[in-house]
C-alpha positions as CSV (number, residue, x, y, z in Angstrom):
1,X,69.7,25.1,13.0
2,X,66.8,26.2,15.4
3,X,67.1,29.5,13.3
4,X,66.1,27.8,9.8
5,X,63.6,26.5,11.3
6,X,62.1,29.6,12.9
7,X,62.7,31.1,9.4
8,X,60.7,28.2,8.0
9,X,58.0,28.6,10.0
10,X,57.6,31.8,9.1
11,X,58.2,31.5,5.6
12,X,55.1,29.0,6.0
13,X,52.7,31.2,7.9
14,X,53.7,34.1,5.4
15,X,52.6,31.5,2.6
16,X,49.5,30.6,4.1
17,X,48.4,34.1,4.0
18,X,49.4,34.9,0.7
19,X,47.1,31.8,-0.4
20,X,44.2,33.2,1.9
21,X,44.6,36.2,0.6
22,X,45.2,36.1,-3.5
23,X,45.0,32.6,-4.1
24,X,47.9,30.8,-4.9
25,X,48.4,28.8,-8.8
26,X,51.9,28.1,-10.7
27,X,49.9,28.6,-13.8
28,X,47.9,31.9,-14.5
29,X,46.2,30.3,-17.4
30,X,44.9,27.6,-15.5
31,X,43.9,29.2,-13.1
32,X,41.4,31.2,-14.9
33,X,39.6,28.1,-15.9
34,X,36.3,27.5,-14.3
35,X,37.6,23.8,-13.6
36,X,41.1,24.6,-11.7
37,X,41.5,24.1,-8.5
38,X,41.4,26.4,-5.9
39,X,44.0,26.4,-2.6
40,X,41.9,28.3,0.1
41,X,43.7,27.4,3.1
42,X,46.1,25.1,4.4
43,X,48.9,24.9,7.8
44,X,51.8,24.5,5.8
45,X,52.6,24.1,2.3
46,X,56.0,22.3,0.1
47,X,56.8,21.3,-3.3
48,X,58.4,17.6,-3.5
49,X,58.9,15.6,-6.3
50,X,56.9,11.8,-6.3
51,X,57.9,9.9,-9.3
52,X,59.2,12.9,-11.3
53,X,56.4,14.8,-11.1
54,X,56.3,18.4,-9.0
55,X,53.2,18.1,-6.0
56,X,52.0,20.4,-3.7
57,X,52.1,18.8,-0.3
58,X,49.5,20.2,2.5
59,X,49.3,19.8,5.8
60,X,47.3,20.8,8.8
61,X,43.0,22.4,7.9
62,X,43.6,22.3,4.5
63,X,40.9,23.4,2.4
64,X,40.5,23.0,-1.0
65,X,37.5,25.0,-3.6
66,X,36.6,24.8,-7.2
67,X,33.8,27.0,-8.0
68,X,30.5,25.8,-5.5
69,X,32.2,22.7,-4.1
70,X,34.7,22.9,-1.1
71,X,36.7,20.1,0.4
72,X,38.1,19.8,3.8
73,X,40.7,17.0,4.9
74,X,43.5,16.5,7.3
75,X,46.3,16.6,4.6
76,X,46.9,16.3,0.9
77,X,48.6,15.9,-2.3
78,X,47.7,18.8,-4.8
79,X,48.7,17.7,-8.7
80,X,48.3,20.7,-10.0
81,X,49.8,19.6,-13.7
82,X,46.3,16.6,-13.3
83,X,44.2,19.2,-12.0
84,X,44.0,16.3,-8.9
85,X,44.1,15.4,-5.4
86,X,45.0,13.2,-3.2
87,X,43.2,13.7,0.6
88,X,43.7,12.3,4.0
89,X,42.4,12.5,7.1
90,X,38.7,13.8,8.5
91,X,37.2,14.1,4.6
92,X,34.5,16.4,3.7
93,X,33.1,17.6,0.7
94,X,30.5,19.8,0.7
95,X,28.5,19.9,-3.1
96,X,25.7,21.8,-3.8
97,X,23.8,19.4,-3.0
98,X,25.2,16.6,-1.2
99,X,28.0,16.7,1.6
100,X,30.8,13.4,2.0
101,X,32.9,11.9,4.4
102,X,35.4,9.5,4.2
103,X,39.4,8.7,5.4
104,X,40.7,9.0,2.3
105,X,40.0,10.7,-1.2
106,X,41.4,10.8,-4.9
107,X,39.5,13.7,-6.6
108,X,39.9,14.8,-10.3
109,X,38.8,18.3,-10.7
110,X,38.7,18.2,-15.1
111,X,36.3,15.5,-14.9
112,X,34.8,16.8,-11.1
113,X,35.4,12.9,-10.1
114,X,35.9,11.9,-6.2
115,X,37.2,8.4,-5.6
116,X,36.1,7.9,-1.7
117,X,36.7,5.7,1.0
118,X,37.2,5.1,4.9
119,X,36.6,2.8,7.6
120,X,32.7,5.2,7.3
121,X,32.2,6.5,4.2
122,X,28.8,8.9,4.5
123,X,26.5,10.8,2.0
124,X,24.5,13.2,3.4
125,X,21.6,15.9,1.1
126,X,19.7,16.7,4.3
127,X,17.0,14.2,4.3
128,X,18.8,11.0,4.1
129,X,22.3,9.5,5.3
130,X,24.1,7.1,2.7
131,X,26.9,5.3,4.3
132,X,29.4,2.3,2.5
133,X,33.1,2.2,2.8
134,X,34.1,3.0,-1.1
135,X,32.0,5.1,-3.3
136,X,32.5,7.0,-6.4
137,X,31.3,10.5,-6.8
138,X,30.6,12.6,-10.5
139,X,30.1,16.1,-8.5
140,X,29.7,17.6,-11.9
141,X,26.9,15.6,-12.3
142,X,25.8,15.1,-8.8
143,X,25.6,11.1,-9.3
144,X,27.6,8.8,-6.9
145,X,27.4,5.1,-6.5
146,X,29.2,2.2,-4.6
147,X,30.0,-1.7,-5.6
148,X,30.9,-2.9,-2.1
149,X,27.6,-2.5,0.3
150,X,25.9,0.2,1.5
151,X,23.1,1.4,3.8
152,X,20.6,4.3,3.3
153,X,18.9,5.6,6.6
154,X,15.6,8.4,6.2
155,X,13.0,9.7,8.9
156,X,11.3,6.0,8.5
157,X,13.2,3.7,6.4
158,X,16.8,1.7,6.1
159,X,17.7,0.3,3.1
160,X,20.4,-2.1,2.2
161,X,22.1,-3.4,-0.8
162,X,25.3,-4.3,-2.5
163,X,25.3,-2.3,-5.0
164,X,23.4,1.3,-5.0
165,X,23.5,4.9,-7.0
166,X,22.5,8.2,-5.9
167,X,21.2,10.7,-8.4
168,X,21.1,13.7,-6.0
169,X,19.2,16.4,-8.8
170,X,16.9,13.8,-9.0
171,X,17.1,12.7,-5.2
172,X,16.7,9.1,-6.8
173,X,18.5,5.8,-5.1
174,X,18.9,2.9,-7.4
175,X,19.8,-0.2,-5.4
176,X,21.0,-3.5,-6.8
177,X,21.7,-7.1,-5.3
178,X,20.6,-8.2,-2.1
179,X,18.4,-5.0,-1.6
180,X,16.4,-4.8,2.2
181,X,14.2,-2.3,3.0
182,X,13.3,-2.4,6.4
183,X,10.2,0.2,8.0
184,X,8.9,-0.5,11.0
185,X,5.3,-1.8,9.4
186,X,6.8,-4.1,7.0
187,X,10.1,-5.3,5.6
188,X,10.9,-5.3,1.5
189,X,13.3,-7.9,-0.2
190,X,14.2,-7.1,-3.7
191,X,16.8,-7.6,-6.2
192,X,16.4,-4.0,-7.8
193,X,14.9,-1.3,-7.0
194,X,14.8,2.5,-6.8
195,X,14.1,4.8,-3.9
196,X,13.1,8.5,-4.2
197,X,13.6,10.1,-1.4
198,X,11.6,13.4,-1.0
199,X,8.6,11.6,-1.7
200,X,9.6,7.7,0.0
201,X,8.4,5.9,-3.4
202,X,10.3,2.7,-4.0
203,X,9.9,1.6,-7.4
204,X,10.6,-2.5,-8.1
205,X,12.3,-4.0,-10.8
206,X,12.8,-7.8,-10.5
207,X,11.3,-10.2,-8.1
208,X,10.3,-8.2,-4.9
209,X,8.4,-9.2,-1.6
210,X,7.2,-6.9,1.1
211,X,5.9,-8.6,4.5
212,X,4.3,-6.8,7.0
213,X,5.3,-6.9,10.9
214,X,2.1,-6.5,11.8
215,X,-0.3,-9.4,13.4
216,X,-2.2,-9.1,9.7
217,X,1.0,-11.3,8.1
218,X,0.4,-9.9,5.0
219,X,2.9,-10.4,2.9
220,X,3.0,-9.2,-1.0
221,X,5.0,-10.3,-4.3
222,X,6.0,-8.6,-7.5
223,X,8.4,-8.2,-10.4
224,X,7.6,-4.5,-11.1
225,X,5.6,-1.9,-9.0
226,X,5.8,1.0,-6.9
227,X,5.6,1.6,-3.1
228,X,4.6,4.9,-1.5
229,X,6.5,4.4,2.7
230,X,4.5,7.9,3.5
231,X,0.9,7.0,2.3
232,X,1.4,3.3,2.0
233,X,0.1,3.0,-1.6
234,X,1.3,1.2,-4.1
235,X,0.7,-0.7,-7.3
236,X,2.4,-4.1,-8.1
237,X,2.1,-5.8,-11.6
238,X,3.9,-9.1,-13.0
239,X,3.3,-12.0,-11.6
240,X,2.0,-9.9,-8.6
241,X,-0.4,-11.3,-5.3
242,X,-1.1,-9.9,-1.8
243,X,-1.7,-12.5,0.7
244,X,-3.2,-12.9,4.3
245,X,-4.1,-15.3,6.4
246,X,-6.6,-16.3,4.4
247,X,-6.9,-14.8,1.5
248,X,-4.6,-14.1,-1.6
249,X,-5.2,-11.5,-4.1
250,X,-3.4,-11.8,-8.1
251,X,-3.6,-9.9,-10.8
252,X,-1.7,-8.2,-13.9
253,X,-2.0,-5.5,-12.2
254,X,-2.8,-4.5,-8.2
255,X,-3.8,-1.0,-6.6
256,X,-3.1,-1.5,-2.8
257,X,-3.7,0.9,-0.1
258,X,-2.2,-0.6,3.2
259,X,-3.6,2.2,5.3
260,X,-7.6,1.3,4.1
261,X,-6.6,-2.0,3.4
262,X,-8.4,-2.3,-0.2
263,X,-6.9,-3.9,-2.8
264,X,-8.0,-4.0,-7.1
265,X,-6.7,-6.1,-9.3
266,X,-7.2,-6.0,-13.4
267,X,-7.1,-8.8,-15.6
268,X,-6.5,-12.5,-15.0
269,X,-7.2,-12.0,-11.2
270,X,-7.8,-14.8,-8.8
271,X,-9.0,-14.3,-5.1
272,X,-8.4,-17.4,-3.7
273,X,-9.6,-18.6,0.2
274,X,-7.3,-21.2,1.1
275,X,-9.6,-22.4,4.3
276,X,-12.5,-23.3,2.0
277,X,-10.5,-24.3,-0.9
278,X,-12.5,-21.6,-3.2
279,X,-10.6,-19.7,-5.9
280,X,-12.4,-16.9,-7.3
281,X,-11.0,-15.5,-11.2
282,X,-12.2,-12.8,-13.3
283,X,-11.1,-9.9,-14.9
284,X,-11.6,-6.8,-12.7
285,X,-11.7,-7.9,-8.5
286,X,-12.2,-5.3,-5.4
287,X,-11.3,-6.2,-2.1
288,X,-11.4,-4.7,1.7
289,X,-9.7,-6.1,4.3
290,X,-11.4,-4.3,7.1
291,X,-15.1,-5.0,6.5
292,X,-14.6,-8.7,4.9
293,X,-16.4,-7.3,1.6
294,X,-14.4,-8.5,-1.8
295,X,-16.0,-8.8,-5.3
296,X,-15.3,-10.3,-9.0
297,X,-16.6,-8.8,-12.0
298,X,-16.0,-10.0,-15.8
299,X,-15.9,-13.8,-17.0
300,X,-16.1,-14.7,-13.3
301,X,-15.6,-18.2,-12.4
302,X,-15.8,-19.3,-8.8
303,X,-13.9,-23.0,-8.5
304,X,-14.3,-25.2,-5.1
305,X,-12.4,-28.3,-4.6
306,X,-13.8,-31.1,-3.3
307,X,-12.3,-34.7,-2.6
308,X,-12.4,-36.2,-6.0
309,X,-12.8,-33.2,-8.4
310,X,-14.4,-29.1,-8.6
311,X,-17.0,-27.1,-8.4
312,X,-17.1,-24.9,-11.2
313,X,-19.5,-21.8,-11.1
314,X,-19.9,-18.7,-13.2
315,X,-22.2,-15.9,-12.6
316,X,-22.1,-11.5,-13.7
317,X,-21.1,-11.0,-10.1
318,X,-19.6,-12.6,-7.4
319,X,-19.7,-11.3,-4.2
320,X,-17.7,-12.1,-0.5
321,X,-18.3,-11.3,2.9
322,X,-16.1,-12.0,5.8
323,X,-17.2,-12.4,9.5
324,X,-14.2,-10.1,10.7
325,X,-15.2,-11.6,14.0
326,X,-15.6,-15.2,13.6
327,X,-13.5,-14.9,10.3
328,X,-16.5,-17.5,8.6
329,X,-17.6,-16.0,4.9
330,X,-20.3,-15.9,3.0
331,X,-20.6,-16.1,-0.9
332,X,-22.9,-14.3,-3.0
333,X,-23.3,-14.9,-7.2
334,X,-25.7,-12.7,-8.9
335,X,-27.4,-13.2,-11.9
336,X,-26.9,-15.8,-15.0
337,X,-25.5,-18.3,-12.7
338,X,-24.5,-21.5,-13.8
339,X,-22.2,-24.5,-12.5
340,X,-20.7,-27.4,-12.7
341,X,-19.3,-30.7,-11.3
342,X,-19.0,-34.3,-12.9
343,X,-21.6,-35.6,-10.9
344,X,-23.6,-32.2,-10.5
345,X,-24.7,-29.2,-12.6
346,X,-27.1,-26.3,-12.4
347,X,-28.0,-23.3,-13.1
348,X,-30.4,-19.9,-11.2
349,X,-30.6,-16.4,-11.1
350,X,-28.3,-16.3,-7.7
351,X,-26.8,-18.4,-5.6
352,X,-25.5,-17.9,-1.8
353,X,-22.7,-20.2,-0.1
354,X,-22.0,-20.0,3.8
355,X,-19.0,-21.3,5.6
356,X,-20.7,-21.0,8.8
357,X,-23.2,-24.4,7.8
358,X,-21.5,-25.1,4.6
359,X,-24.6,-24.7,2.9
360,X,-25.3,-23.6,-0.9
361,X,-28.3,-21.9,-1.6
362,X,-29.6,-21.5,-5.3
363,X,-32.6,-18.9,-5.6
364,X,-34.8,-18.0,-8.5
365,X,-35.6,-20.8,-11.0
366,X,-33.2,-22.9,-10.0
367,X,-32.5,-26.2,-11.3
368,X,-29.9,-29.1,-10.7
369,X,-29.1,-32.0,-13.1
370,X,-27.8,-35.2,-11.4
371,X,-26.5,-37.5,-13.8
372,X,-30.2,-38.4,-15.7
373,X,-32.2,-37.0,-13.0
374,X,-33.5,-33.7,-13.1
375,X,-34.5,-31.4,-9.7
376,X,-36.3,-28.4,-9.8
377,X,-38.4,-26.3,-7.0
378,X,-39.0,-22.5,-6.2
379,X,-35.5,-22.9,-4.0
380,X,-32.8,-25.5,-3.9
381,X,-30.0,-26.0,-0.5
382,X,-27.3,-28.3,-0.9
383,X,-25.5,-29.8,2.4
384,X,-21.2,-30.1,1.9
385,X,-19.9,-31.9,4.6
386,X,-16.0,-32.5,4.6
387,X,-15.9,-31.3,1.1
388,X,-18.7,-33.7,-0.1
389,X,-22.3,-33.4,-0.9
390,X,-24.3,-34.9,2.2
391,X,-27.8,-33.5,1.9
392,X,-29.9,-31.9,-0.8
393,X,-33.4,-29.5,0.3
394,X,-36.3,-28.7,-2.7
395,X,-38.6,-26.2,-1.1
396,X,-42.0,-26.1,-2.5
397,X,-43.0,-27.1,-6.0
398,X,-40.2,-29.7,-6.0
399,X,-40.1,-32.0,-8.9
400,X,-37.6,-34.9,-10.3
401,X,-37.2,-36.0,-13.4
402,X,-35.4,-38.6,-15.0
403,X,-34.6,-40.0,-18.2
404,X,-35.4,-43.8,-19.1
405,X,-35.5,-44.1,-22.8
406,X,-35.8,-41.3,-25.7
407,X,-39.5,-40.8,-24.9
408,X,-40.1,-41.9,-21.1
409,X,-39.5,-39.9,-18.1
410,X,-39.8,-40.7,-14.4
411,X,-41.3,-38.6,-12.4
412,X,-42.0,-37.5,-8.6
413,X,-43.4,-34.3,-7.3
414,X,-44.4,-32.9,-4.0
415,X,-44.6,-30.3,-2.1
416,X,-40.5,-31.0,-0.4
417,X,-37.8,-33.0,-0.7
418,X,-34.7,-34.4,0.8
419,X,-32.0,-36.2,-1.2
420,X,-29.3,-37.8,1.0
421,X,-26.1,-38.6,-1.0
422,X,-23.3,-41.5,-0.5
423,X,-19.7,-40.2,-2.1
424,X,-21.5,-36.9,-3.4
425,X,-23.9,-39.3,-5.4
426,X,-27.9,-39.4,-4.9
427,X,-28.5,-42.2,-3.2
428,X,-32.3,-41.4,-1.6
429,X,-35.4,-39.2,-1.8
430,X,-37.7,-38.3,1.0
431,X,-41.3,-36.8,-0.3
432,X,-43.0,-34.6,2.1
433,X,-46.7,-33.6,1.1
434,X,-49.1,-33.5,-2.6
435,X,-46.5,-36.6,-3.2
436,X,-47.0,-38.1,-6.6
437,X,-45.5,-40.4,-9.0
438,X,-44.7,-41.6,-12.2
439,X,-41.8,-44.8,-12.9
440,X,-41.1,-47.5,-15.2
441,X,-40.6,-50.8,-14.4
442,X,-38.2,-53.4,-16.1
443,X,-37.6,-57.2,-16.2
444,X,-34.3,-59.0,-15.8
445,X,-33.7,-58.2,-19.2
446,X,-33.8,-54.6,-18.5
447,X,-37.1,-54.4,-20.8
448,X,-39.9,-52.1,-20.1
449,X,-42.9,-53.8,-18.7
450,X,-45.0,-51.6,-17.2
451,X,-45.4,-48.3,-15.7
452,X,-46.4,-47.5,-11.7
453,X,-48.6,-44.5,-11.3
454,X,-49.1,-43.4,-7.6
455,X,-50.8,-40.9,-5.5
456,X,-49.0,-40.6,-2.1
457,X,-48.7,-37.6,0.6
458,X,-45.3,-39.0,1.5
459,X,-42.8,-40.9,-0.3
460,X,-39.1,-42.4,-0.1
461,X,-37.3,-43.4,-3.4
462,X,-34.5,-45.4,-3.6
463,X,-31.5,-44.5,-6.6
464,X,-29.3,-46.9,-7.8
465,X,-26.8,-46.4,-10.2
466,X,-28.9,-42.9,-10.9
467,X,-31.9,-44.4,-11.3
468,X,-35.0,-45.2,-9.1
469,X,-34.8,-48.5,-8.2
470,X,-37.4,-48.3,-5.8
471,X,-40.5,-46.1,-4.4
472,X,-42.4,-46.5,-1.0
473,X,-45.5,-45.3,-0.5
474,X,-46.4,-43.8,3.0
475,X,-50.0,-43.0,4.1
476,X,-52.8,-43.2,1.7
477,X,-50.9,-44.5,-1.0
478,X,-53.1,-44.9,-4.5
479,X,-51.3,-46.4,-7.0
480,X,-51.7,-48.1,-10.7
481,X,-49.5,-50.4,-12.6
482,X,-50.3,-50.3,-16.4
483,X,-48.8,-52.4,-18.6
484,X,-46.6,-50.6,-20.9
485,X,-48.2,-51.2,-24.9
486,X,-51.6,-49.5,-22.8
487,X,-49.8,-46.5,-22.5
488,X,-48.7,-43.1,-24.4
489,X,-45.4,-41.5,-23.3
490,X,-46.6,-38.5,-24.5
491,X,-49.2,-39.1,-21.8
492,X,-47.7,-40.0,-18.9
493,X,-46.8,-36.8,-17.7
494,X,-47.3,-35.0,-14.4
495,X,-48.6,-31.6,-13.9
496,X,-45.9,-29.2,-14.7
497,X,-43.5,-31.5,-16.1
498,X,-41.1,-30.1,-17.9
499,X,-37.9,-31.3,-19.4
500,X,-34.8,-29.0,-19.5
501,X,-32.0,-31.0,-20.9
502,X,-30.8,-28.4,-23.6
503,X,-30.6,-26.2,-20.5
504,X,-27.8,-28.3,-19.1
505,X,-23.8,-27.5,-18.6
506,X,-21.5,-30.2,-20.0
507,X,-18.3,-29.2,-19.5
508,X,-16.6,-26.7,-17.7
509,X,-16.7,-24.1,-20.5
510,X,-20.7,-24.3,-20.6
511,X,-20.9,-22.4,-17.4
512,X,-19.8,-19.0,-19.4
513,X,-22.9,-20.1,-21.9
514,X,-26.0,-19.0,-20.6
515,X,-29.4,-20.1,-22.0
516,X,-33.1,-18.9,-21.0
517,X,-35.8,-21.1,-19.9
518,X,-37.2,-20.8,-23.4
């Protein structure tokens, strides 16, 4: 007995070395296809029969090799009829351009098809490391994929999803279902996306956010886009928005650099600060986080909320700037500028607005319509406390005018003025200097009796129901009552009186309609 066994062992080694040597195939003709299956090496080798069918069994460094690929294991099954394998053991497979590992391996070399798996099973092209426990592999075509989770590690990034395919020629990753990204600035959830791996791009498809780690929060959102991990650009488009702390930035379409920190959006783009309840829409907007400085160009429309209802304000330009230090901003609106609220409208050449004293500034002809009553001056302020109108400035030149019938107007001028408001409505007027005055007077029956003519450095008019109800004259006060048949409408006007009622917004939609002074 122990000298058949000698004489098998040496049958075996002699075996080995014929297969080293030449090569070893039942089948000539087979053999000299590109496709067969190659036996380079292996401890020991036997034909058994498994369900009829003749197999090569190998054991001990067996290696297989059909034309550039070569596969390693522990022990196999050779079909040489299939022109397949069967593999145990420590797997490799070494591709040209990919190497596996796995436990276990069913390989079918017509189609070039491994069927891999293992308590690990990795994919390795040099750069990155794909590990699952299953995965399907087309080395033909250099494509594998797995269906039961899997993890891809680089130099910066891990990546993890359900489902994922590897197009190594392309050196693509296409992830599916419950898809992580994790990078030690930020971390990506997505339902599908793509990683290329030579140059870190991630490419979304299907609802996707990124948040940053960093103390910024930032955290973005899209449904298509691309991701750059190396130079941390990227462009996001449907339904898309970067947010901060304060700020969020949406678009059809966003250009973000996370290094610089400057975002542009195109088309239907809001910027919206949530601490001042402002959104900002327009068509094309540019913003820096670093310096504060953000802009909106293109059917702008700049909308504050206040208790009750908005602010609505249009202008060519409108223009941000962030304290990055006391994080207050300041807005700017350039040219054409026109707004409107249901108790307020106007319009000027710019306007400024300043979280730091919540205080809007119109410059340049400017002009504000409340309810009947008209206010004009060389500049305007207006005081928002608590998201309500407190206090109202006219610097120089100021004048108020306000309809009574289709031909009367009443009238005060001076030099300044202070309007105080109760529940954003005008309420009182304070007339500093050159004070003068023109106001009709009615009876119980709300009938015009006369009209009250005065001279007065300062004055303090009293509005009820957006009317003057009544006017006090303070320090060399000159005033005339006339009755009203004695006068001419036409007449009674002040110097520089000059009604702009064709001037005013109605609606929201008038702000985009601009109209000259003439």
């Amino acid at each position: 007995m122990k000298k058949n066994n000698l004489l098998h062992r040496k049958f075996n080694g002699k075996l080995f070395l014929f297969l080293l040597v030449f090569g070893w195939n039942s089948n000539p003709s087979v053999a000299q296809q590109s496709k067969q299956i190659e036996i380079v090496q292996a401890g020991s080798l036997e034909g058994v029969k498994i369900n009829g069918i003749e197999v090569r069994r190998l054991v001990g460094d067996v290696i297989f090799k059909q034309e550039s690929t070569f596969m390693y294991c522990d022990s196999a099954l050779f079909y040489e009829s299939t022109n397949s394998i069967d593999a145990y053991g420590t797997i490799r497979i070494e591709g040209p351009s990919a190497k596996l590992y796995g436990d276990f391996v069913h390989y079918d070399g017509n189609s070039k098809y491994a069927d891999i798996s293992g308590k690990v099973v990795r994919m390795t092209d040099g750069k990155m490391d794909l590990t699952t426990t299953a995965m399907q592999y087309d080395i033909e075509n250099d494509i594998g994929n797995y269906q039961v989770g899997g993890k891809v590690v680089d130099k910066d990034n891990v990546l993890t999803s359900k489902k994922g395919y590897y197009y190594s020629k392309d050196r693509m990753v296409f992830f599916k279902d419950s898809v992580v990204l994790t990078n030690p600035k930020y971390k990506m959830f997505s339902d599908t996306l793509k990683y290329h791996t030579p140059s870190s791009t991630t490419y979304f498809f299907g609802p996707s956010h990124i948040y940053s780690t960093g103390t910024d929060s930032a955290h973005i959102y899209c449904e298509n886009g691309w991701y750059n991990t190396k130079t941390e650009k990227s462009r996001f488009s449907k339904n898309a928005y970067i947010e901060s702390k304060e700020n969020r930035l949406s678009g059809d379409s966003i250009l973000y650099d996370r290094i610089e920190k400057i975002g542009i959006a195109y088309n239907n783009v809001q910027l919206v600060d949530t601490n001042q309840k402002i959104i900002i829409s327009g068509d094309y907007a540019w913003l820096n986080e670093i310096t504060g400085i953000s802009f909106v160009t293109g059917n702008g429309l700049l909308t504050k909320a206040f208790e009750v209802d908005s602010l609505y304000l249009h202008a060519d330009t409108l223009y941000a700037k962030q304290d990055t230090a006391t994080e207050q901003k300041t807005y700017f609106a350039y040219h054409h500028v026109r707004i409107f609220k249901s108790d307020l409208q106007g319009q000027c050449d710019s306007l400024v607005y300043s979280s730091v004293d919540s205080t809007i500034w119109f410059y340049t002809n400017p002009i504000l319509w409340s309810s009947n009553n008209q206010l004009t001056a060389d500049k305007i302020s207006l005081l928002l406390v608590g998201n309500e109108i407190k206090r109202m400035n006219l610097y120089s030149n100021s004048f108020i005018a306000g309809i009574e019938d289709s031909l009367r107007y009443n009238q005060i001028k001076g030099r300044e003025m202070i309007g105080y408001f109760v529940d954003s409505k005008l309420s009182s007027i304070d007339v500093t200097g050159n004070g003068q005055s023109i106001y009709y007077i009615r009876n119980k029956k709300q009938q015009i009796t006369g009209v009250n003519q005065a001279d007065c450095s300062n004055m303090l008019i009293r509005i009820k129901e957006n009317k003057v109800s009544k006017i006090s004259l303070i320090n060399k006060a000159d005033a005339t009552l006339f009755p009203v048949k004695e006068t001419d409408p036409a007449q009674m006007r002040l110097k520089d009186f000059k009604w702009k009622g064709h001037l005013q917004p109605l609606t929201k939609a008038d702000v985009f309609l601009w109209i000259g002074e003439e």
